[in-house]
PDB file of N, CA, C, O and CB in Angstrom:
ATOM      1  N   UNK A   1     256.072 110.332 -28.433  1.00  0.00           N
ATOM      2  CA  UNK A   1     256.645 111.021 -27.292  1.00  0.00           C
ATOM      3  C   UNK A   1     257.706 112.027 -27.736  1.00  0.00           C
ATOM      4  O   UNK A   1     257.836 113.182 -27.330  1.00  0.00           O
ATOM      5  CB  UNK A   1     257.243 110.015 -26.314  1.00  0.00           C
ATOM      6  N   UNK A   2     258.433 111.387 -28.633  1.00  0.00           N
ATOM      7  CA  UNK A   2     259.587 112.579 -29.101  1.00  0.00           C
ATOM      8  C   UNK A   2     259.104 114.115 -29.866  1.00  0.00           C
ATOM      9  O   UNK A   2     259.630 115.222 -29.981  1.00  0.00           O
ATOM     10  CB  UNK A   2     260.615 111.781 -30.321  1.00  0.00           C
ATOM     11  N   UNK A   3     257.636 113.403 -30.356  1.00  0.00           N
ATOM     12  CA  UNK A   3     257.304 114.671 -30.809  1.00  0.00           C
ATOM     13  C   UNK A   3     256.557 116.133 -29.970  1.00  0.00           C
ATOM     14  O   UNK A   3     256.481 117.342 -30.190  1.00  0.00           O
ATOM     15  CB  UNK A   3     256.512 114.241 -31.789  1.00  0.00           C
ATOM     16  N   UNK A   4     256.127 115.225 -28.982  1.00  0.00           N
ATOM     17  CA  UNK A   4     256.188 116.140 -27.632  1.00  0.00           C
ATOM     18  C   UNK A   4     256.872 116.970 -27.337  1.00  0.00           C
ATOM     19  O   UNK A   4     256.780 118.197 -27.359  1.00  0.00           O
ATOM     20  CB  UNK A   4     256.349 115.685 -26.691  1.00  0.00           C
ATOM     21  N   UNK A   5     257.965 115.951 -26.896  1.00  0.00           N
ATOM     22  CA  UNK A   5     259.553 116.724 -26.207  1.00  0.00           C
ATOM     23  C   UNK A   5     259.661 118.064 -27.257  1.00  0.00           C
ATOM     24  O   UNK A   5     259.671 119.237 -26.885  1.00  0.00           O
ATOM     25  CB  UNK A   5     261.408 115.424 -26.438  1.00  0.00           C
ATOM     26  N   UNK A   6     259.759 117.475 -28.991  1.00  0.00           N
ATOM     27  CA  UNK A   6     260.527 118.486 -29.609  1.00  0.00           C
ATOM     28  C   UNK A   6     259.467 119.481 -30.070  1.00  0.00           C
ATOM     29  O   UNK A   6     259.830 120.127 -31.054  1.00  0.00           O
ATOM     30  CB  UNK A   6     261.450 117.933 -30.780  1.00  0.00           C
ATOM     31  N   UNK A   7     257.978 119.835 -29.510  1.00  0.00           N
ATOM     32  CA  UNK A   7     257.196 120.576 -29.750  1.00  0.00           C
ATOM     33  C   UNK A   7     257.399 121.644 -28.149  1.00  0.00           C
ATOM     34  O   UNK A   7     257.210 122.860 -28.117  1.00  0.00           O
ATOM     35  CB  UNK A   7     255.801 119.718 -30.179  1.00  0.00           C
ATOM     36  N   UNK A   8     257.645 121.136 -27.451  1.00  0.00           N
ATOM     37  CA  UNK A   8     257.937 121.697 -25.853  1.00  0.00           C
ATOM     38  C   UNK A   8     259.546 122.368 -25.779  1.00  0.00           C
ATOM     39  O   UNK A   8     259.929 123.320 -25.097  1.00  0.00           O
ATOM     40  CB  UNK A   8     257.833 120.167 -24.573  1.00  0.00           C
ATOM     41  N   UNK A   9     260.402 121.424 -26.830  1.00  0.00           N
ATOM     42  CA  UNK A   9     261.346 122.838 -26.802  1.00  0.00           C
ATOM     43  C   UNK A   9     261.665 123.611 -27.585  1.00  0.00           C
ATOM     44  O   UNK A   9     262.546 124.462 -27.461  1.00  0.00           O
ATOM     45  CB  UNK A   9     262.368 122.787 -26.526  1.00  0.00           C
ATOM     46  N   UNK A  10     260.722 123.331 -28.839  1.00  0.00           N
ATOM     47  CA  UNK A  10     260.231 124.748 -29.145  1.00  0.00           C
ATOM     48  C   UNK A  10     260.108 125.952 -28.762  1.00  0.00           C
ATOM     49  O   UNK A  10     260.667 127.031 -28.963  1.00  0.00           O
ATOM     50  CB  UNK A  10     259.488 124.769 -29.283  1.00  0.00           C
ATOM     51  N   UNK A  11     259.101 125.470 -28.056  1.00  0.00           N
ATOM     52  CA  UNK A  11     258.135 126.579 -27.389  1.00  0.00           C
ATOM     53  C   UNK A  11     259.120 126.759 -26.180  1.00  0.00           C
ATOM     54  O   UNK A  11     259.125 127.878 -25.667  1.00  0.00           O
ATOM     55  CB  UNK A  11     256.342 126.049 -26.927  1.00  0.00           C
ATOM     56  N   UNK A  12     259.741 126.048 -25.791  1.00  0.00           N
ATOM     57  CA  UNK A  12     260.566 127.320 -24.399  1.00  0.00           C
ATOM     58  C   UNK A  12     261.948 127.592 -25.139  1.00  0.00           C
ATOM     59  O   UNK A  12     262.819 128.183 -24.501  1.00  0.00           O
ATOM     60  CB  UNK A  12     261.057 126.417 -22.314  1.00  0.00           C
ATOM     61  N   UNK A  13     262.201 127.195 -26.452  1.00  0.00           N
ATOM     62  CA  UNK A  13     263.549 127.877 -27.281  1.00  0.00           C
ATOM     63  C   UNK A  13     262.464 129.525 -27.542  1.00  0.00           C
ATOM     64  O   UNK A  13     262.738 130.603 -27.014  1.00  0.00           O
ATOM     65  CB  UNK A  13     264.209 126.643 -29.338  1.00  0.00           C
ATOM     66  N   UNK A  14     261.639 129.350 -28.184  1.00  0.00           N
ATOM     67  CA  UNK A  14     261.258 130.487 -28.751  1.00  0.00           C
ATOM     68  C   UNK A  14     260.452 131.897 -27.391  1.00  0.00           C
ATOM     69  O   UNK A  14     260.229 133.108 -27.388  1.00  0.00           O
ATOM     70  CB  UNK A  14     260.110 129.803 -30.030  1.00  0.00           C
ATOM     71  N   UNK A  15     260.307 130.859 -26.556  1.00  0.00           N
ATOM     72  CA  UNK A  15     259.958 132.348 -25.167  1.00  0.00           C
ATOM     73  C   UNK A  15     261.080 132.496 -24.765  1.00  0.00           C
ATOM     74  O   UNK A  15     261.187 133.429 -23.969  1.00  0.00           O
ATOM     75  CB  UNK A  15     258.924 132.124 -23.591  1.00  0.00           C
ATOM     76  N   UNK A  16     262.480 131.657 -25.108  1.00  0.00           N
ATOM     77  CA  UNK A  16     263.694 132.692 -24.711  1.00  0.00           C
ATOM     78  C   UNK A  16     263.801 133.642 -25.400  1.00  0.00           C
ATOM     79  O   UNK A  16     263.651 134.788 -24.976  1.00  0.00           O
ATOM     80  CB  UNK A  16     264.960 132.255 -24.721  1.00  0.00           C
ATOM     81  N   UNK A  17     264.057 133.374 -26.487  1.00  0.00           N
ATOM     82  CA  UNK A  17     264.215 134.460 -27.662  1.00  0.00           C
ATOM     83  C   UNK A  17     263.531 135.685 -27.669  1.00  0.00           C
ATOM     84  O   UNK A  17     263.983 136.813 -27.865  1.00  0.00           O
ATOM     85  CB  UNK A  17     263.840 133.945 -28.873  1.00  0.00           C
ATOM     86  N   UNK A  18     262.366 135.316 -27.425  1.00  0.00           N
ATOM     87  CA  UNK A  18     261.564 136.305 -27.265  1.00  0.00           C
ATOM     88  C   UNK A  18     261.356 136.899 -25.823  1.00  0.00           C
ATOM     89  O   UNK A  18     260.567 137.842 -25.885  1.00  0.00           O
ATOM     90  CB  UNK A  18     260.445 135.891 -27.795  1.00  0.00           C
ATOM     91  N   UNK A  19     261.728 136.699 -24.760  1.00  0.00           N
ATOM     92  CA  UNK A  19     262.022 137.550 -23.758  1.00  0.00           C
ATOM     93  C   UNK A  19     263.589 137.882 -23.795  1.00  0.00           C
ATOM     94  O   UNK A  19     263.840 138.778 -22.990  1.00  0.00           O
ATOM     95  CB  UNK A  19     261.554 136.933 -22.450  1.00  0.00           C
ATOM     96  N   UNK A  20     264.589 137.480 -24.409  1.00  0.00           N
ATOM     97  CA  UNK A  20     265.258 138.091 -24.891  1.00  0.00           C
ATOM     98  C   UNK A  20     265.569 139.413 -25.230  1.00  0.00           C
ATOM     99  O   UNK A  20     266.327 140.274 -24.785  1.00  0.00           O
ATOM    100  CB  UNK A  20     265.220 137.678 -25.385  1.00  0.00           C
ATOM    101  N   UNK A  21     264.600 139.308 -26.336  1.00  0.00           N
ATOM    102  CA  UNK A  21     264.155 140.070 -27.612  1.00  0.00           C
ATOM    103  C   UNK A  21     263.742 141.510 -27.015  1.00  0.00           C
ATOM    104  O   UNK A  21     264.299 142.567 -27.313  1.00  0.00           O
ATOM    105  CB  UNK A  21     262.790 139.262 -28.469  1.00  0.00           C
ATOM    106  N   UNK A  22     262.496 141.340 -25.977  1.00  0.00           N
ATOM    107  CA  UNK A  22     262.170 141.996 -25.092  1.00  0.00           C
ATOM    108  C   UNK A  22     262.720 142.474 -24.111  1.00  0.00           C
ATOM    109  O   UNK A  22     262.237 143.338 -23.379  1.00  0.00           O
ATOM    110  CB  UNK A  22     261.558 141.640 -24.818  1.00  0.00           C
ATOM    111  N   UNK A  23     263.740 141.979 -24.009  1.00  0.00           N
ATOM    112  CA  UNK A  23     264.805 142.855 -22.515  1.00  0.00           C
ATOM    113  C   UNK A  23     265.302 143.382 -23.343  1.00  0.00           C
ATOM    114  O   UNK A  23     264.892 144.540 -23.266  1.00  0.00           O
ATOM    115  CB  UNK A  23     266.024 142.121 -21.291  1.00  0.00           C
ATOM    116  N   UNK A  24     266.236 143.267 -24.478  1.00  0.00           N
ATOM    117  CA  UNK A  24     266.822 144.108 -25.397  1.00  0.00           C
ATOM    118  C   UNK A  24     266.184 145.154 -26.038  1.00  0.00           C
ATOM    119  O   UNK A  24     266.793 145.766 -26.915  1.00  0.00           O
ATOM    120  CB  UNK A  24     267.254 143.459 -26.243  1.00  0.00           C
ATOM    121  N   UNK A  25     264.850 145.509 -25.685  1.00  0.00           N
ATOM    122  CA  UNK A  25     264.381 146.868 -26.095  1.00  0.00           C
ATOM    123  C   UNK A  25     263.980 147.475 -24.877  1.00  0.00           C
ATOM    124  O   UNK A  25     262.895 148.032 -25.046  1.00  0.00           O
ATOM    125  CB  UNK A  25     263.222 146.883 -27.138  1.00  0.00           C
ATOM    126  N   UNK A  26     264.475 147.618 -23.530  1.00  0.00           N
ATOM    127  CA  UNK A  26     264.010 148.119 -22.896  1.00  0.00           C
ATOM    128  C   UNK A  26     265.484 148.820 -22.819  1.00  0.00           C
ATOM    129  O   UNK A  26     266.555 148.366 -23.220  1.00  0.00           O
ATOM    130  CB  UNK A  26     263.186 147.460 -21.958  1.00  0.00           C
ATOM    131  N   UNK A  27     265.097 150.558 -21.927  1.00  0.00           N
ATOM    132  CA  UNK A  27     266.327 151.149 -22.395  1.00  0.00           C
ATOM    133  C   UNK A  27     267.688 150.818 -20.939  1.00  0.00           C
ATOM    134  O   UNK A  27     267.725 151.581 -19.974  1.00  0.00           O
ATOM    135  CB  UNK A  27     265.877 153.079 -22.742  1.00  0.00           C
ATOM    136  N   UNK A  28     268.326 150.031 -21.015  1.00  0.00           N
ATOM    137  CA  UNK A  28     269.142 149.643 -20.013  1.00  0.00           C
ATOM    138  C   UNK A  28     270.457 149.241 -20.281  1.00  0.00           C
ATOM    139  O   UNK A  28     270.634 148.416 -21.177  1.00  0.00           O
ATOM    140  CB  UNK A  28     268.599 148.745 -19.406  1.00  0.00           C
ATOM    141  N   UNK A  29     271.836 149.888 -19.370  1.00  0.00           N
ATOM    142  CA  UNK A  29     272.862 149.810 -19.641  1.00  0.00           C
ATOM    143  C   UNK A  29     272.832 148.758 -19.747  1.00  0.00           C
ATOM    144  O   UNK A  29     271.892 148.061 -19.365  1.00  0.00           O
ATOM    145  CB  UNK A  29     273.622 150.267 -19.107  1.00  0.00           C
ATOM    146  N   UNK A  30     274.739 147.994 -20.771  1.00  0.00           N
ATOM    147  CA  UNK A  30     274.303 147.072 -21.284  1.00  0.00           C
ATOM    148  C   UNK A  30     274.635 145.537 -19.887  1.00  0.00           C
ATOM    149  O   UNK A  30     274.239 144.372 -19.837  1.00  0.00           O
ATOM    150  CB  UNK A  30     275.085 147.122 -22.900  1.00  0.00           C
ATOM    151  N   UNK A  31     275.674 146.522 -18.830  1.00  0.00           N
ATOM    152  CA  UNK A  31     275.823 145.563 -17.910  1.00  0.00           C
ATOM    153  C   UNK A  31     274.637 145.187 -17.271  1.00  0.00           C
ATOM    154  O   UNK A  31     274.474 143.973 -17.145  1.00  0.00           O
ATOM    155  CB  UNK A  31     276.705 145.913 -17.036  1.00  0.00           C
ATOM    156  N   UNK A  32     273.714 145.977 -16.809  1.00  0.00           N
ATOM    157  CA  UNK A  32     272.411 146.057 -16.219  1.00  0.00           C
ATOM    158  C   UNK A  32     271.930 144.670 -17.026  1.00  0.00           C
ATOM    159  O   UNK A  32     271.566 143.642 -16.456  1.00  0.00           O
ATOM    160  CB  UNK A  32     271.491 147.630 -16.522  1.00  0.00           C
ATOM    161  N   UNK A  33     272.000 144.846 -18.345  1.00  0.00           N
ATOM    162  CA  UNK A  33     270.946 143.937 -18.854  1.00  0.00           C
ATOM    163  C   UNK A  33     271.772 142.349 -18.758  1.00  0.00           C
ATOM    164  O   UNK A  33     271.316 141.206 -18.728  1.00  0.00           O
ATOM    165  CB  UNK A  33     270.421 144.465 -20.609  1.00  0.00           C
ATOM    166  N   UNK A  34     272.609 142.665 -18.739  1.00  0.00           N
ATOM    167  CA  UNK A  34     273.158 140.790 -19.124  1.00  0.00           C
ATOM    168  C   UNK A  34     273.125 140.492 -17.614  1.00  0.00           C
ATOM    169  O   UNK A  34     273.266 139.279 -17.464  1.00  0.00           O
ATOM    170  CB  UNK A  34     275.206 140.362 -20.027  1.00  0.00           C
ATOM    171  N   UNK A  35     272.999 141.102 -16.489  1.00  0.00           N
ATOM    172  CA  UNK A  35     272.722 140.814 -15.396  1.00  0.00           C
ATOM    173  C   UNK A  35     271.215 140.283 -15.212  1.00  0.00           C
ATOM    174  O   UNK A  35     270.853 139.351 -14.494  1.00  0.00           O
ATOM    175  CB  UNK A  35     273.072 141.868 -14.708  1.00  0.00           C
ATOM    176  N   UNK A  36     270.505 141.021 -15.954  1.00  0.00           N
ATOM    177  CA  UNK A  36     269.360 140.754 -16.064  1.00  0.00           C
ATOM    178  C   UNK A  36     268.879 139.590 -16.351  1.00  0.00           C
ATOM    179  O   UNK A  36     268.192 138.791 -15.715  1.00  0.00           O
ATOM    180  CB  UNK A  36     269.001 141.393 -16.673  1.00  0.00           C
ATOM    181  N   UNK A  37     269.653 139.596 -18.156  1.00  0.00           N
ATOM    182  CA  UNK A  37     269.475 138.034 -18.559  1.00  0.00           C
ATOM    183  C   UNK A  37     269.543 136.782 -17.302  1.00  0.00           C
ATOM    184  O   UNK A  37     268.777 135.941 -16.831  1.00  0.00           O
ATOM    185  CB  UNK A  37     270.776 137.709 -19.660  1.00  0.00           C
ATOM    186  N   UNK A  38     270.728 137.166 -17.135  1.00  0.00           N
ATOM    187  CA  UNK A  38     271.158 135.812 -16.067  1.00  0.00           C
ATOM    188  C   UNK A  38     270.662 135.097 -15.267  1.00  0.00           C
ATOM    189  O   UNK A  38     270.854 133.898 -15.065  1.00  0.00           O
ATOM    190  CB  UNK A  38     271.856 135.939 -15.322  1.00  0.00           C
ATOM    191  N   UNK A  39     269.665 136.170 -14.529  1.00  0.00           N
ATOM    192  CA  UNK A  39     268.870 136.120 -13.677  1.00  0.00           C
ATOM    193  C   UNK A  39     267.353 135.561 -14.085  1.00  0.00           C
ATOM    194  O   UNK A  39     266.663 134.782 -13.426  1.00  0.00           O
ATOM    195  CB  UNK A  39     268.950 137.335 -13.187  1.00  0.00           C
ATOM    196  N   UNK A  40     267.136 135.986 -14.956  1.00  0.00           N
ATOM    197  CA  UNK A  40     266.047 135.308 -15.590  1.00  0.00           C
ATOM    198  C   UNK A  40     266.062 134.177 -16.196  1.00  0.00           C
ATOM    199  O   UNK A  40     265.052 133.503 -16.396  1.00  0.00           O
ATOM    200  CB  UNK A  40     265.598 135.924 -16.346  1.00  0.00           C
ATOM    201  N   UNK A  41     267.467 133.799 -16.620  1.00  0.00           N
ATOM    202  CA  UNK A  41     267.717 132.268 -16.688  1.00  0.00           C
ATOM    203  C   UNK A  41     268.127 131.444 -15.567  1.00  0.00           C
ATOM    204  O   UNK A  41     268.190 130.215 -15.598  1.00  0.00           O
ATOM    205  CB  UNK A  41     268.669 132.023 -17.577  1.00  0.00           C
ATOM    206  N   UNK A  42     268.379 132.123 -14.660  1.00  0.00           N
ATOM    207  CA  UNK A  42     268.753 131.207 -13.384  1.00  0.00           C
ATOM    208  C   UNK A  42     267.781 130.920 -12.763  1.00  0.00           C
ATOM    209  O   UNK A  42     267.953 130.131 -11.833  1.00  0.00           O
ATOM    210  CB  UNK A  42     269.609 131.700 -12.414  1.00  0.00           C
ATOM    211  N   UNK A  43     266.415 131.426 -13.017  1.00  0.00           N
ATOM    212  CA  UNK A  43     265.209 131.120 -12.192  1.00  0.00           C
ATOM    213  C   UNK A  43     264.698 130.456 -12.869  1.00  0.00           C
ATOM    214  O   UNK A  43     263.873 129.767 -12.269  1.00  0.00           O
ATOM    215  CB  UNK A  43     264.361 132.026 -11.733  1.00  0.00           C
ATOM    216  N   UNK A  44     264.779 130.159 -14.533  1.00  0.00           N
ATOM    217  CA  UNK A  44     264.354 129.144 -15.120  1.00  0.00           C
ATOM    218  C   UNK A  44     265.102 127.483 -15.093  1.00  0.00           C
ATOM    219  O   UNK A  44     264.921 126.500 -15.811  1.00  0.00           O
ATOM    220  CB  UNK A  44     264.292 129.715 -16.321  1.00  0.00           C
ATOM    221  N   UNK A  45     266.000 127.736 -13.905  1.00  0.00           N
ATOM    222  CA  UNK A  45     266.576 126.294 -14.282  1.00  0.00           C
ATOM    223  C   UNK A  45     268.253 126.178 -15.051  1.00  0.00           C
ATOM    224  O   UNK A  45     269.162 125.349 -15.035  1.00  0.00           O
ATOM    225  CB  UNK A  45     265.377 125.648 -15.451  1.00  0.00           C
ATOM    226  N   UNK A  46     268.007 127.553 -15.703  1.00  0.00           N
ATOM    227  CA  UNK A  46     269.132 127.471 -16.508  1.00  0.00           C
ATOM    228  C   UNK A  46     270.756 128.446 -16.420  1.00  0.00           C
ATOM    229  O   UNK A  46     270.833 129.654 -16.641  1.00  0.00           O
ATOM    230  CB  UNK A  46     268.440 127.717 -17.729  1.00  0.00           C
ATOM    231  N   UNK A  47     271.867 127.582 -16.063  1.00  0.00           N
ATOM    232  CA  UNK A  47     272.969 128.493 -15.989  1.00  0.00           C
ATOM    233  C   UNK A  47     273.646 128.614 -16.359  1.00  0.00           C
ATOM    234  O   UNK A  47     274.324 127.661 -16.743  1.00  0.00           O
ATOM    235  CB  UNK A  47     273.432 128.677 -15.465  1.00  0.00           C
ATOM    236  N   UNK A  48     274.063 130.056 -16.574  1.00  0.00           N
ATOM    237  CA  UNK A  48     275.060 130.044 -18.250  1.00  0.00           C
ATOM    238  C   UNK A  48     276.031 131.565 -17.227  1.00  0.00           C
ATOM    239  O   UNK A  48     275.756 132.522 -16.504  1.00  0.00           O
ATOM    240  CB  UNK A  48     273.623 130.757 -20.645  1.00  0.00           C
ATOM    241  N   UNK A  49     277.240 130.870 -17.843  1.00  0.00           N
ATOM    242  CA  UNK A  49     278.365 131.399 -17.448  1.00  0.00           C
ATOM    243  C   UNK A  49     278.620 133.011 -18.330  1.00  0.00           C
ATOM    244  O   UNK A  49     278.471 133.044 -19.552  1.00  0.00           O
ATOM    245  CB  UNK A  49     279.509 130.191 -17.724  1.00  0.00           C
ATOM    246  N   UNK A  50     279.008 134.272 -17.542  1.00  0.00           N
ATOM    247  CA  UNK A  50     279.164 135.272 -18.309  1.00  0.00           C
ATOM    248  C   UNK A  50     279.122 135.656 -19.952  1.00  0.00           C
ATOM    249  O   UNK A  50     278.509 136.456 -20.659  1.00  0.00           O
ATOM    250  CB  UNK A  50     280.062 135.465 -17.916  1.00  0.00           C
ATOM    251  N   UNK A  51     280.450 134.287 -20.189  1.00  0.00           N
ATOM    252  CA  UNK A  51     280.582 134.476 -21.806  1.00  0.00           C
ATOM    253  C   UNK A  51     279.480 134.142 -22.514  1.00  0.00           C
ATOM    254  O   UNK A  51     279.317 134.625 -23.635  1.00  0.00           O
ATOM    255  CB  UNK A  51     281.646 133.671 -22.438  1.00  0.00           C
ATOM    256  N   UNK A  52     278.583 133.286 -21.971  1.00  0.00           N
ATOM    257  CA  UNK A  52     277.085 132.267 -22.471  1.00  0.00           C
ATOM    258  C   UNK A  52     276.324 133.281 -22.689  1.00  0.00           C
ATOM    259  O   UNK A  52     275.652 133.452 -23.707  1.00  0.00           O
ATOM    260  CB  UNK A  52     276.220 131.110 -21.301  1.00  0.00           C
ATOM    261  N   UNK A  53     276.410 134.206 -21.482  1.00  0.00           N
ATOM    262  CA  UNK A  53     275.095 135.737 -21.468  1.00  0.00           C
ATOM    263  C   UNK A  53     275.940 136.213 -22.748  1.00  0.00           C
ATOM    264  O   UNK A  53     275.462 136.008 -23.864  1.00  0.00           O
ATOM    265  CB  UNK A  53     275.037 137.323 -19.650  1.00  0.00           C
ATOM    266  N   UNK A  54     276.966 136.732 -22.635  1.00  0.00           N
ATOM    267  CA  UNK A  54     277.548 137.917 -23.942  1.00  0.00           C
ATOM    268  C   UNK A  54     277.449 137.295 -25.470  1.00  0.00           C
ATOM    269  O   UNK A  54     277.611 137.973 -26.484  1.00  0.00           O
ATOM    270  CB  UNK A  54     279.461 138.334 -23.715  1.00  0.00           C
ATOM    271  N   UNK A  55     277.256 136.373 -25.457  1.00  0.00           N
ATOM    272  CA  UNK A  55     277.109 135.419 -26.716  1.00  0.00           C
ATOM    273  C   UNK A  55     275.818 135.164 -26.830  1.00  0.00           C
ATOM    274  O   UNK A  55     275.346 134.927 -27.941  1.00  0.00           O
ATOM    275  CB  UNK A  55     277.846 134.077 -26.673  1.00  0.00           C
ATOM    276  N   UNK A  56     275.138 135.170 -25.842  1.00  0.00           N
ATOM    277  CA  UNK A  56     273.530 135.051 -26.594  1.00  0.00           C
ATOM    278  C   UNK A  56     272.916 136.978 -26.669  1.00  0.00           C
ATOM    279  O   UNK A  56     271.963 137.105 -27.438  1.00  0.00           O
ATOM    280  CB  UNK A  56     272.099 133.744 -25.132  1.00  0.00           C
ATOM    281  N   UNK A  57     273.206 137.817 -26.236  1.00  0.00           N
ATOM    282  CA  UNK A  57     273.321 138.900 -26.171  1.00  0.00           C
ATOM    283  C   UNK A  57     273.865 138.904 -27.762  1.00  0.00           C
ATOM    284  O   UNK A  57     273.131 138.608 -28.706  1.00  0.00           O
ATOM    285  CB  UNK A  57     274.097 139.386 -24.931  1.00  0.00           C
ATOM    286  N   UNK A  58     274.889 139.183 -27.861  1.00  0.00           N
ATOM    287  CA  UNK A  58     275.541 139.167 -29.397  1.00  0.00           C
ATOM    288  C   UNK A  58     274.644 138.312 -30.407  1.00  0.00           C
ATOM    289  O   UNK A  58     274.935 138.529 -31.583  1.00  0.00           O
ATOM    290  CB  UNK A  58     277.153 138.434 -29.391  1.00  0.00           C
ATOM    291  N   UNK A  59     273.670 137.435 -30.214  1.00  0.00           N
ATOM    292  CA  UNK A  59     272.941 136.474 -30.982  1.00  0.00           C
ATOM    293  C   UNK A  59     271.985 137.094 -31.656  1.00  0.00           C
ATOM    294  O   UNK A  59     271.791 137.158 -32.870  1.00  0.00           O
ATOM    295  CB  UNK A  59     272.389 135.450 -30.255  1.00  0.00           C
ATOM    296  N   UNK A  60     271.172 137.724 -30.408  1.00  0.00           N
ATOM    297  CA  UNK A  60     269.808 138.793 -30.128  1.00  0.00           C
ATOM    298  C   UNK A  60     269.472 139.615 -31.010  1.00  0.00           C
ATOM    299  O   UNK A  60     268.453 139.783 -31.680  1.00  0.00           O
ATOM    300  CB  UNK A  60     269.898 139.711 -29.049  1.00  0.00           C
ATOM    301  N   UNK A  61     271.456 140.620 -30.850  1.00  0.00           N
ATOM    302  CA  UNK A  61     271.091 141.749 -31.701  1.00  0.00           C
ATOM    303  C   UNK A  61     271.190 141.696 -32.668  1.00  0.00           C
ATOM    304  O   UNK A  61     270.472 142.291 -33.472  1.00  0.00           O
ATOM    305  CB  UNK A  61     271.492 142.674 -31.607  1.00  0.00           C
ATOM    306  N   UNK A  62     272.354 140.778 -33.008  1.00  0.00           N
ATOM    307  CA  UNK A  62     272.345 140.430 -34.665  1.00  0.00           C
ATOM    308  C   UNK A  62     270.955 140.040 -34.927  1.00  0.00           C
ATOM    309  O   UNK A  62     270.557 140.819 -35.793  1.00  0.00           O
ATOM    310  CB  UNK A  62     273.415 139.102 -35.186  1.00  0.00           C
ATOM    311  N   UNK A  63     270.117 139.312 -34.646  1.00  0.00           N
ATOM    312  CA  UNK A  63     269.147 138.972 -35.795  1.00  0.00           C
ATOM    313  C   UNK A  63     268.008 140.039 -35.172  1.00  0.00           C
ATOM    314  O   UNK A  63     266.975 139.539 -35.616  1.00  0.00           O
ATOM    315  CB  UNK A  63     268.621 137.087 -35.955  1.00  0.00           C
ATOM    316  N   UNK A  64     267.786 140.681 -34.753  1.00  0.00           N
ATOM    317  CA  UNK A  64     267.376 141.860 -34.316  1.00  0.00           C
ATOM    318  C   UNK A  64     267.317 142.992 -35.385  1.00  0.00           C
ATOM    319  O   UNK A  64     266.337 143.507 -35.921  1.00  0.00           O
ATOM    320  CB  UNK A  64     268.197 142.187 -33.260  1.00  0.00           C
ATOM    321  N   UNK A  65     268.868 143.269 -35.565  1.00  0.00           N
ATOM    322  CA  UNK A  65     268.986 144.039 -36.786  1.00  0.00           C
ATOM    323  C   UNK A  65     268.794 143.270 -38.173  1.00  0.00           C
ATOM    324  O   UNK A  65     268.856 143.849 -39.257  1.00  0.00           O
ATOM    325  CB  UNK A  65     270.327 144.659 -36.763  1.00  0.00           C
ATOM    326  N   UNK A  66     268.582 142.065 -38.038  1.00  0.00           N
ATOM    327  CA  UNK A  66     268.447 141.701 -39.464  1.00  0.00           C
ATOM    328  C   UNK A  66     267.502 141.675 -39.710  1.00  0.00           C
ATOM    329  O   UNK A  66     267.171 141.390 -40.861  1.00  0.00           O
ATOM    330  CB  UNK A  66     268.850 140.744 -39.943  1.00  0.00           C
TER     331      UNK A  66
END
């Protein structure tokens, strides 16, 4: 069973990232977008406070550029 769980959050760690990944190349101010984020995590269930968006934002691009 655990290997379930940790194959399932995988896979919804890595479609964050990667819609992430994907809002961050679309061309949009940067308030626009962390609004964006938010919203797309709030419909998933998930809520993350301003600094949570600017810190996974800051996460993105760093390994983005790397």
């Amino acid at each position: 069973m655990n290997s379930n769980l940790g194959i399932i959050s995988a896979f919804i760690g890595g479609a964050l990232v990667g819609a992430g990944a994907a809002i961050l190349f679309a061309p949009q101010k940067g308030e626009d977008l962390r609004a964006r984020i938010k919203e797309i995590l709030r419909k998933k269930g998930i809520i993350c406070s301003q600094n949570e968006i600017d810190a996974l934002v800051e996460q993105l691009t760093t390994e983005i550029d790397d």
